[in-house]
MDTraj code that builds the backbone (N, CA, C; nanometers):
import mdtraj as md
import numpy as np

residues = "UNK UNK UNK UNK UNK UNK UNK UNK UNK UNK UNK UNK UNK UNK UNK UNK UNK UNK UNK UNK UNK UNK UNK UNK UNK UNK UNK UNK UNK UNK UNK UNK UNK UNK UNK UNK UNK UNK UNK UNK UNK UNK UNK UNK UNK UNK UNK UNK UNK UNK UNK UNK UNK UNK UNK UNK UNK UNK UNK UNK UNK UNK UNK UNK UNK UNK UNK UNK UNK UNK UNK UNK UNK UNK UNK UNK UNK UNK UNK UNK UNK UNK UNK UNK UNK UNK UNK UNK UNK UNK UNK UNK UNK UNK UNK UNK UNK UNK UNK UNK UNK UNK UNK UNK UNK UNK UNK UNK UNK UNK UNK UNK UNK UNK UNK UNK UNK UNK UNK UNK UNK UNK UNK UNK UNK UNK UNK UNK UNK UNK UNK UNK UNK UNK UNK UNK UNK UNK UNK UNK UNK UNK UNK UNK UNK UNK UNK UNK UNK UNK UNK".split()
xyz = np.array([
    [0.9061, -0.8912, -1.0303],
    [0.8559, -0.7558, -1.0387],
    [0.9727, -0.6580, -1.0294],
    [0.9862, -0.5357, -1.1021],
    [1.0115, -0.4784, -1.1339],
    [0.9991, -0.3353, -1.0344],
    [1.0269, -0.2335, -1.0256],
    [1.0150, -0.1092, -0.9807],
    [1.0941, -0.0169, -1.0940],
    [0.9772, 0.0634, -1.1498],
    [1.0095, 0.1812, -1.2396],
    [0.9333, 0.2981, -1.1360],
    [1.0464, 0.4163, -1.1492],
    [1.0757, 0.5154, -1.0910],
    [1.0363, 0.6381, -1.2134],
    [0.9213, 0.7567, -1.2513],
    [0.9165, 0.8120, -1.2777],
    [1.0028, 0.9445, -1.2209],
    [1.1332, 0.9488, -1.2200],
    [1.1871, 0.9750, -1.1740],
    [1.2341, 1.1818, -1.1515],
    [1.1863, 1.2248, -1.2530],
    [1.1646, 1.3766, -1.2560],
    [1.1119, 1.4567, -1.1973],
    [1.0133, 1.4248, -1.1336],
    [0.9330, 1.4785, -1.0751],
    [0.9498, 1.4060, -0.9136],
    [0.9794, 1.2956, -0.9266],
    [0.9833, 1.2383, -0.8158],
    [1.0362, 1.3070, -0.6121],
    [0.9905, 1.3132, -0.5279],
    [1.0382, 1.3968, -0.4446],
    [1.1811, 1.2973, -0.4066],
    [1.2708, 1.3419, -0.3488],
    [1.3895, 1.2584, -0.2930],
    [1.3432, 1.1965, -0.1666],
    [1.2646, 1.2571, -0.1008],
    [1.2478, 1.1830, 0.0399],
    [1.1549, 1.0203, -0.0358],
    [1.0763, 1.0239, -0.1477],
    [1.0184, 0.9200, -0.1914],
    [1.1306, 0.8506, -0.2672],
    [1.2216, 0.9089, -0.2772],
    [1.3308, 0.7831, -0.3703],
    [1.3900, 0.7765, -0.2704],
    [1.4354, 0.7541, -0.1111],
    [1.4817, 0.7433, -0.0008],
    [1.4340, 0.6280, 0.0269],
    [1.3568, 0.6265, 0.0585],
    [1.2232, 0.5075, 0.0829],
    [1.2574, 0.4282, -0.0024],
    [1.2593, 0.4430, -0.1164],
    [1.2707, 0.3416, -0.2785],
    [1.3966, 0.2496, -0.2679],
    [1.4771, 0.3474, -0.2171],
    [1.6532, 0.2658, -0.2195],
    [1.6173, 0.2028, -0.0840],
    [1.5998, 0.2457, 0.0242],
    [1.6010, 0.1423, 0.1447],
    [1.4905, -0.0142, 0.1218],
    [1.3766, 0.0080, 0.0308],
    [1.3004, -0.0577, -0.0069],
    [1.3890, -0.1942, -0.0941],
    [1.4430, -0.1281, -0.2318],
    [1.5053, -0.1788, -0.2705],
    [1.6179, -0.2624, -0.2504],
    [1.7053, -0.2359, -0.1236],
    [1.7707, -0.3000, -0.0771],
    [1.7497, -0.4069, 0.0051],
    [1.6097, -0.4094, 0.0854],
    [1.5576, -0.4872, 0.2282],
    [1.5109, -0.6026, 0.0970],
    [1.4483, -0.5581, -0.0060],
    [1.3553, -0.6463, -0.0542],
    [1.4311, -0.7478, -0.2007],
    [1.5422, -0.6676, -0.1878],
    [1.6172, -0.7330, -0.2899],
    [1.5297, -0.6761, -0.4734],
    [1.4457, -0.6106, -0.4430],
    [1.3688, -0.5679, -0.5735],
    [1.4376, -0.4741, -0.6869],
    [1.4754, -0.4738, -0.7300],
    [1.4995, -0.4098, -0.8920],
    [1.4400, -0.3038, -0.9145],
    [1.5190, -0.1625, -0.8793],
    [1.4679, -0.0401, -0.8970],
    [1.5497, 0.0483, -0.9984],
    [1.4359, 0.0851, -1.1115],
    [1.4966, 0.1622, -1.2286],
    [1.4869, 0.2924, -1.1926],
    [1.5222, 0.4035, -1.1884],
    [1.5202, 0.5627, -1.1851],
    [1.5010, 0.5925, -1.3456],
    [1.4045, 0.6700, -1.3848],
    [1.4450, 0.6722, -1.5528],
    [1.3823, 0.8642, -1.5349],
    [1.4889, 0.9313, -1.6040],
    [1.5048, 1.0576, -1.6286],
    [1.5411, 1.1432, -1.7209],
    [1.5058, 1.1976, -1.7504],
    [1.5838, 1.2986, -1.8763],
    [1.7030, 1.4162, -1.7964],
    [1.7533, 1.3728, -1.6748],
    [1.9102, 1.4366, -1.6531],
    [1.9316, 1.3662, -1.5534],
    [2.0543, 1.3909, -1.5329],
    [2.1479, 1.2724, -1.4544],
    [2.0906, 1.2795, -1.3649],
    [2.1129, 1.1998, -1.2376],
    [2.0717, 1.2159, -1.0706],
    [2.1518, 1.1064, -1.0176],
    [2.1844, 1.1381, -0.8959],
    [2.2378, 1.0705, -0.8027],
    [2.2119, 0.9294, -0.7765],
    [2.2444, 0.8016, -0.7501],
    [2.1635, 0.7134, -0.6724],
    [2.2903, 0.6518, -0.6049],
    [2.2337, 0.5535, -0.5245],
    [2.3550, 0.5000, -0.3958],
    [2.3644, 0.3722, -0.4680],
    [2.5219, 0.3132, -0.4336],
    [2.5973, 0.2335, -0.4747],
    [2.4877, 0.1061, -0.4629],
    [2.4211, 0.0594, -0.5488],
    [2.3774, -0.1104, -0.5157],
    [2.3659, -0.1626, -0.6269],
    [2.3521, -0.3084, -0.6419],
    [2.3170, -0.4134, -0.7448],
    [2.1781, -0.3841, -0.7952],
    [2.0842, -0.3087, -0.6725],
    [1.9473, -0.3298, -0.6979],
    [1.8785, -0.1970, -0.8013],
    [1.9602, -0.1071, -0.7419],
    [1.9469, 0.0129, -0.8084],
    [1.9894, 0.0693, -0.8971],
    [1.9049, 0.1061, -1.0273],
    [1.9747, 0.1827, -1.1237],
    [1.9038, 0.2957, -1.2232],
    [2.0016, 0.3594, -1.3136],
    [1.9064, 0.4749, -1.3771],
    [1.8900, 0.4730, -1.4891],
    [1.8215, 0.5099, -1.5928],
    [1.8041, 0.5175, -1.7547],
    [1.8102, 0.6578, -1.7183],
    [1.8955, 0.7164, -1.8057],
    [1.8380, 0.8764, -1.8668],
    [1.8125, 0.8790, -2.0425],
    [1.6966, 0.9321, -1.9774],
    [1.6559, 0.9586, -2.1273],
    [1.6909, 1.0708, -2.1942],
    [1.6569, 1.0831, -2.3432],
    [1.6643, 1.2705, -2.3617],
    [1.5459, 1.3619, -2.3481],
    [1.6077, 1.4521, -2.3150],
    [1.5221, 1.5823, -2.2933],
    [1.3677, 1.5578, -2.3974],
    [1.2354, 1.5858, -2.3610],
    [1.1440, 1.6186, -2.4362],
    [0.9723, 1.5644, -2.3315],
    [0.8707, 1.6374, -2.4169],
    [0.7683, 1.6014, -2.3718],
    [0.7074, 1.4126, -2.3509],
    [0.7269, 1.3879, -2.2214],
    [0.6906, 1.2487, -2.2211],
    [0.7725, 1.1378, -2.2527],
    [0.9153, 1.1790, -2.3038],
    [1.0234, 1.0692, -2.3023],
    [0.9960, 0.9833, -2.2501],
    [1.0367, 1.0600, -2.0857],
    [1.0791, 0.9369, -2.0054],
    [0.9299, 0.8317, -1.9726],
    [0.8761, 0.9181, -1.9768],
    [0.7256, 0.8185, -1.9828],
    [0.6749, 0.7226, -2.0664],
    [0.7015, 0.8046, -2.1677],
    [0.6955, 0.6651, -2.2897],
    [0.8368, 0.5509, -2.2928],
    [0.9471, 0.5673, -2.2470],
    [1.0295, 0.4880, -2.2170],
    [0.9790, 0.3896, -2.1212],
    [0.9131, 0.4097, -1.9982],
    [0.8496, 0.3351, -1.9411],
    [0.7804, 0.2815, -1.9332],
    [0.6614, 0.3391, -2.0532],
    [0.5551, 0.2064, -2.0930],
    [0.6051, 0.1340, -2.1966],
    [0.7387, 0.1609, -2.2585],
    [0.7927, 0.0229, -2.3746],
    [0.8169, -0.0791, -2.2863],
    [0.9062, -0.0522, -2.1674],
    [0.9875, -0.1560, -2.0893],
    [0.9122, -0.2103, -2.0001],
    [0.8297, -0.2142, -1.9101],
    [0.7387, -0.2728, -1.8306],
    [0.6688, -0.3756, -1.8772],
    [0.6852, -0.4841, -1.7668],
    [0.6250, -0.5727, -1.7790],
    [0.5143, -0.6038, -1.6698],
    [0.4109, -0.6799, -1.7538],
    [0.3240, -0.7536, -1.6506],
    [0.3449, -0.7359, -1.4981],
    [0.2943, -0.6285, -1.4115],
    [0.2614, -0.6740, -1.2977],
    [0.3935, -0.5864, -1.2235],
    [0.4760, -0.5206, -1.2755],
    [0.5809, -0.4303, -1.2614],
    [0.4938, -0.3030, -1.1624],
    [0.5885, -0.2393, -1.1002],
    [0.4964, -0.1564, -1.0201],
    [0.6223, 0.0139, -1.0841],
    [0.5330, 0.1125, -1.1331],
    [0.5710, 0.2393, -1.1254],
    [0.5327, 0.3490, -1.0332],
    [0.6645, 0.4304, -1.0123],
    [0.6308, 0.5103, -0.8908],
    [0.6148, 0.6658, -0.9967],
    [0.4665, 0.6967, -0.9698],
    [0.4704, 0.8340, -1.0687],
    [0.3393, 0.8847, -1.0403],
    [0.3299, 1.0591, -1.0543],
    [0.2350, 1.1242, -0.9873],
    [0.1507, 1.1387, -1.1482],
    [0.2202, 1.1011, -1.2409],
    [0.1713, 1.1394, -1.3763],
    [0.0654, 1.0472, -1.3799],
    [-0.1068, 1.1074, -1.4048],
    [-0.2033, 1.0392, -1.4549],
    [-0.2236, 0.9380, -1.5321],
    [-0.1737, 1.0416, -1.6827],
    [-0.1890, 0.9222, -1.7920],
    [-0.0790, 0.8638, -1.7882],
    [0.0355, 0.8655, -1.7459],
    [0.1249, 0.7797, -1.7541],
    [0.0898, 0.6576, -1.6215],
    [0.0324, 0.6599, -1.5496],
    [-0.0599, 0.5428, -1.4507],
    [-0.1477, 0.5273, -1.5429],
    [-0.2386, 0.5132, -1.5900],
    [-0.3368, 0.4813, -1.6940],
    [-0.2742, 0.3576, -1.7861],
    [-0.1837, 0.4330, -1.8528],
    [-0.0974, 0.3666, -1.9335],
    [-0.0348, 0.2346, -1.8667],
    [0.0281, 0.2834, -1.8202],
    [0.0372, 0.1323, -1.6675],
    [-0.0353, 0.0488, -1.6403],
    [-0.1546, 0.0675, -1.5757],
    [-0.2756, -0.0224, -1.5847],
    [-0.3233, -0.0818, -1.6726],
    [-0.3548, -0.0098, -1.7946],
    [-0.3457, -0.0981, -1.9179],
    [-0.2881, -0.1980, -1.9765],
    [-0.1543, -0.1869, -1.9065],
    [-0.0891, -0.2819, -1.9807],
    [-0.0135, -0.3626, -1.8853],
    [-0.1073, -0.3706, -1.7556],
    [-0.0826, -0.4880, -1.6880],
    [-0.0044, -0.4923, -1.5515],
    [0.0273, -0.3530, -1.5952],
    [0.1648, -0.2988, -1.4215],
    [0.0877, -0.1911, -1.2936],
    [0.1547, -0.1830, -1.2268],
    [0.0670, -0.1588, -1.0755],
    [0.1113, 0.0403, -1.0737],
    [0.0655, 0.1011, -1.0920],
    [0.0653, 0.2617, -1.0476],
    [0.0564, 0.3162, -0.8912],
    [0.1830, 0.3873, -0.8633],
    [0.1757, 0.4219, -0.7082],
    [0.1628, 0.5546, -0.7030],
    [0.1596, 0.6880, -0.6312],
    [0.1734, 0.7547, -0.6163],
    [0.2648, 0.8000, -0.5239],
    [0.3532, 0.9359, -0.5461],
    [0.4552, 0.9593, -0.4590],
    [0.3382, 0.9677, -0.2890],
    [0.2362, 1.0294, -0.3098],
    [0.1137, 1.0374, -0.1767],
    [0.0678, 0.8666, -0.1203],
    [0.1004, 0.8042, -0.2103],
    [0.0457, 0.6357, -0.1663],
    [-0.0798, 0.5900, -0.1885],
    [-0.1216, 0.6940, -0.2702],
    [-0.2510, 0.6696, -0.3407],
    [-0.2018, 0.5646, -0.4605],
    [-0.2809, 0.4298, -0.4620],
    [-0.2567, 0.3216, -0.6053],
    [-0.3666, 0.3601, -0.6755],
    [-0.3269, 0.3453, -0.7850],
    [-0.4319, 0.3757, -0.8955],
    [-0.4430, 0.2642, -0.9268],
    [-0.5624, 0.2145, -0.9840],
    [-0.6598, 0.1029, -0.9923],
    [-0.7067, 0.0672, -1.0511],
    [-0.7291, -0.0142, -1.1942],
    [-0.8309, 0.0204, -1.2453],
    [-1.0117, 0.0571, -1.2315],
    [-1.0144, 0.0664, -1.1049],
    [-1.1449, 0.0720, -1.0741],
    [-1.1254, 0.2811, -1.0358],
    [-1.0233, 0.3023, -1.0100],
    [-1.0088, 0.4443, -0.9909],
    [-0.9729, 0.5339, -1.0790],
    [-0.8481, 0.4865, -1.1497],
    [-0.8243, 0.6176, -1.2737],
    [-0.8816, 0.6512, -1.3392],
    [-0.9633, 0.5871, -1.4080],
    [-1.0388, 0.6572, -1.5420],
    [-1.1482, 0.7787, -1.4577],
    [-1.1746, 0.8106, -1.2941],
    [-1.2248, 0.8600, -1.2670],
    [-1.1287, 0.9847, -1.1982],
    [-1.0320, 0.9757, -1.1700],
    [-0.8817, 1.0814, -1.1643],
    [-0.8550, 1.1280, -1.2861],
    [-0.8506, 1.0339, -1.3695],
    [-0.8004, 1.0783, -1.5522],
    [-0.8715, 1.2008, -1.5641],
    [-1.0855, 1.1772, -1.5186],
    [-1.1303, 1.2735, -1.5776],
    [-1.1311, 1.3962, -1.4801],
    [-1.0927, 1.4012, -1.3650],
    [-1.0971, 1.5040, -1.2920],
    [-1.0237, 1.6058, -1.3559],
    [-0.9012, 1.5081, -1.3483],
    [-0.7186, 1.5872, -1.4019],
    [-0.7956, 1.6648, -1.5149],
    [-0.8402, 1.6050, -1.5983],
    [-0.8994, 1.6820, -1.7601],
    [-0.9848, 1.8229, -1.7559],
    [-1.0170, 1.7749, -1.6469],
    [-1.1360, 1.8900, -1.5599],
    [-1.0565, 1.9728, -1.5763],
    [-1.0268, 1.9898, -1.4684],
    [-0.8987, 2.0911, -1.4051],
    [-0.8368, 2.1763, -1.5357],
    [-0.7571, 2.0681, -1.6387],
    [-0.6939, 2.1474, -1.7343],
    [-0.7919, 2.2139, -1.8172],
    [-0.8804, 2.2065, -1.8264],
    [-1.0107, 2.3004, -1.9219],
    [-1.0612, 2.4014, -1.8369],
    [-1.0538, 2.3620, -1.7336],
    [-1.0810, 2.5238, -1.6128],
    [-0.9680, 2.5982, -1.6255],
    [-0.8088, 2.5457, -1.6488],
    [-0.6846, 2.6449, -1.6055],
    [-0.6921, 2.7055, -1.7310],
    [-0.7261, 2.6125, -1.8682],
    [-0.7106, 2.6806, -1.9811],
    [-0.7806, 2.7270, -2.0335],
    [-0.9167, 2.7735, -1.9751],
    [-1.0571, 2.8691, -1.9971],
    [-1.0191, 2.9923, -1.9218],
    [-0.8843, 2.9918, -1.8464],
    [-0.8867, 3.1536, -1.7737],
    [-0.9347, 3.1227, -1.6180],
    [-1.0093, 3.0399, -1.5641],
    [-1.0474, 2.9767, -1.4201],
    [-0.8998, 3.0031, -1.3461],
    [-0.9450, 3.0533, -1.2451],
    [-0.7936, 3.0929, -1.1296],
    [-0.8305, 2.9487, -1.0465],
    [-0.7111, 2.8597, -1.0475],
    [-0.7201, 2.7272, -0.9933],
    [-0.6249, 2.7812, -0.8896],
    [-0.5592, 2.6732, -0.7755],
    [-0.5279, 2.7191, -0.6806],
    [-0.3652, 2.6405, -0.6854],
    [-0.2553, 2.6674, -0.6695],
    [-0.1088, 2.6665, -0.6767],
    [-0.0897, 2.5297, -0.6844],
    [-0.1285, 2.4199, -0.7128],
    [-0.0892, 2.3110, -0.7244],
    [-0.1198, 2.2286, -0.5592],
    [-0.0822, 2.1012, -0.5717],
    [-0.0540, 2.0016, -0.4469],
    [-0.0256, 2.0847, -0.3284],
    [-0.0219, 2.0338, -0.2385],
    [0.0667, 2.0701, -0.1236],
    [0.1447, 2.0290, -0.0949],
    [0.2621, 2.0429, -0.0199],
    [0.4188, 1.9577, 0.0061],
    [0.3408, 1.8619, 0.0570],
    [0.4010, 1.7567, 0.0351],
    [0.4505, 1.6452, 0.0811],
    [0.4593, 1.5988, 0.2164],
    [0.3368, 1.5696, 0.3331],
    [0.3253, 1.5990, 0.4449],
    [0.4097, 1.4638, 0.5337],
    [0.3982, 1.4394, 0.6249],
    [0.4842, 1.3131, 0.7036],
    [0.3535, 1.1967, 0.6510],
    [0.2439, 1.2254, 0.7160],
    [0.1318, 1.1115, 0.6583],
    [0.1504, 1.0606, 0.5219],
    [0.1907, 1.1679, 0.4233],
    [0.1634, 1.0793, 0.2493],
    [0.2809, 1.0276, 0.2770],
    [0.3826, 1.0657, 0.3326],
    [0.5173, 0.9251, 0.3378],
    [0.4969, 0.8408, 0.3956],
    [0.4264, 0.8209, 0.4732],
    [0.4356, 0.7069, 0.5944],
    [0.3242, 0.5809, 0.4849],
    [0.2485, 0.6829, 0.4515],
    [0.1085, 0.6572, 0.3730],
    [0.1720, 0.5489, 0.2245],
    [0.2941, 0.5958, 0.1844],
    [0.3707, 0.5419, 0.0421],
    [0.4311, 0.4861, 0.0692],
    [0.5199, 0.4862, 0.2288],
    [0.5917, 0.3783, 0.2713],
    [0.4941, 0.2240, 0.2851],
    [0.3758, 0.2562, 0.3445],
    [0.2784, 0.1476, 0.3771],
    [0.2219, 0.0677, 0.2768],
    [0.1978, 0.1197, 0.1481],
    [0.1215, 0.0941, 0.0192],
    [0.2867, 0.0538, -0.0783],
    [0.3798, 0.0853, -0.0412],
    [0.5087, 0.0089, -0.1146],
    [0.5131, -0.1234, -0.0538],
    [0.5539, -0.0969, 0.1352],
    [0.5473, -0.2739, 0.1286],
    [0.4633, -0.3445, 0.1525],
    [0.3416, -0.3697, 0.1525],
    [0.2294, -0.4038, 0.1358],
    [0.2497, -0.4845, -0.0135],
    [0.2725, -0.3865, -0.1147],
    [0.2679, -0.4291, -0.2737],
    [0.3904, -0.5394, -0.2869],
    [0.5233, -0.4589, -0.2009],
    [0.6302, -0.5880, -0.2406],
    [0.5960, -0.7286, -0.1369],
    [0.5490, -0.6910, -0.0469],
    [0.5074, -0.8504, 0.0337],
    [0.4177, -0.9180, -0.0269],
    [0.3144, -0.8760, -0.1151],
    [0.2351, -0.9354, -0.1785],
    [0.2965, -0.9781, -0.2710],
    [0.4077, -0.9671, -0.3650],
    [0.4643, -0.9685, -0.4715],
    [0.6018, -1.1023, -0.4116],
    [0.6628, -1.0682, -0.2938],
    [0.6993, -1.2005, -0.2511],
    [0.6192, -1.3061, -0.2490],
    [0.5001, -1.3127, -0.1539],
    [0.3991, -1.4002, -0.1471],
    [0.3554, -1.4985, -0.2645],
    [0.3214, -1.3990, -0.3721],
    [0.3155, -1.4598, -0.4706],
    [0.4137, -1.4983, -0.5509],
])
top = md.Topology()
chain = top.add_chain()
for i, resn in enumerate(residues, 1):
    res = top.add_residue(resn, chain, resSeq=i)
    for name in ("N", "CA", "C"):
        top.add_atom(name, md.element.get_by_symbol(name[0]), res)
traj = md.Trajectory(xyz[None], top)
């Protein structure tokens, strides 16, 4: 297994977690971005940058994934896309998407964008990033890689 990193959006305190993850577990972590970024010196860790545009780096990530690969990304359809084709969807919050769950997030998300784009005053987005959704993504990461040793 694999670890793909939707990496743009991604918060740093969740790619913190990712590299210490990556290192304890010996797992294979991609960063893939459309501009450079930082990452710490390891074998385990590394980055694709892509170029600039709508969904690059996303569609870069559903070419390369394989079976059972786990991506870290807050993007809907790009988890959708994931599930489909066989790989595990995390959220930077530690919410997994499922196939028994997205197609019912997919349609919320859809919601939402037909209320923002009918003129509907929606409310500023997410909220930061509280200590619980880390602890919450730390728990639901190794959980997924111990299962992924196991097996």
């Amino acid at each position: 297994m694999k670890i793909w990193v939707d990496a743009d959006a991604c918060p740093v305190v969740i790619k913190e977690i990712l590299f210490r993850a990556a290192e304890r577990t010996q797992t294979e972590t991609i960063l893939v971005a459309n501009h450079a970024m930082r990452i710490p010196p390891s074998k385990y860790i590394s980055r694709l940058q892509v170029s600039s545009g709508f969904d690059v780096a996303d569609d870069e990530i559903v070419k390369r994934i394989a079976k059972g690969d786990l991506v870290i990304t807050g993007d809907i359809p790009l988890a959708s896309e994931v599930i489909d084709n066989g790989g595990q969807a995390l959220n930077p919050r530690g919410e997994l998407y499922t196939t028994e769950n997205i197609r019912s997030i997919l349609n919320v998300r859809d919601f939402m964008d037909t209320m923002r784009s009918s003129g509907v005053e929606m409310s500023g987005g997410p909220p930061p990033l509280s200590q619980a959704d880390r602890q919450n993504f730390a728990n639901n990461l190794d959980r997924i890689l111990a299962q992924n040793k196991a097996g």
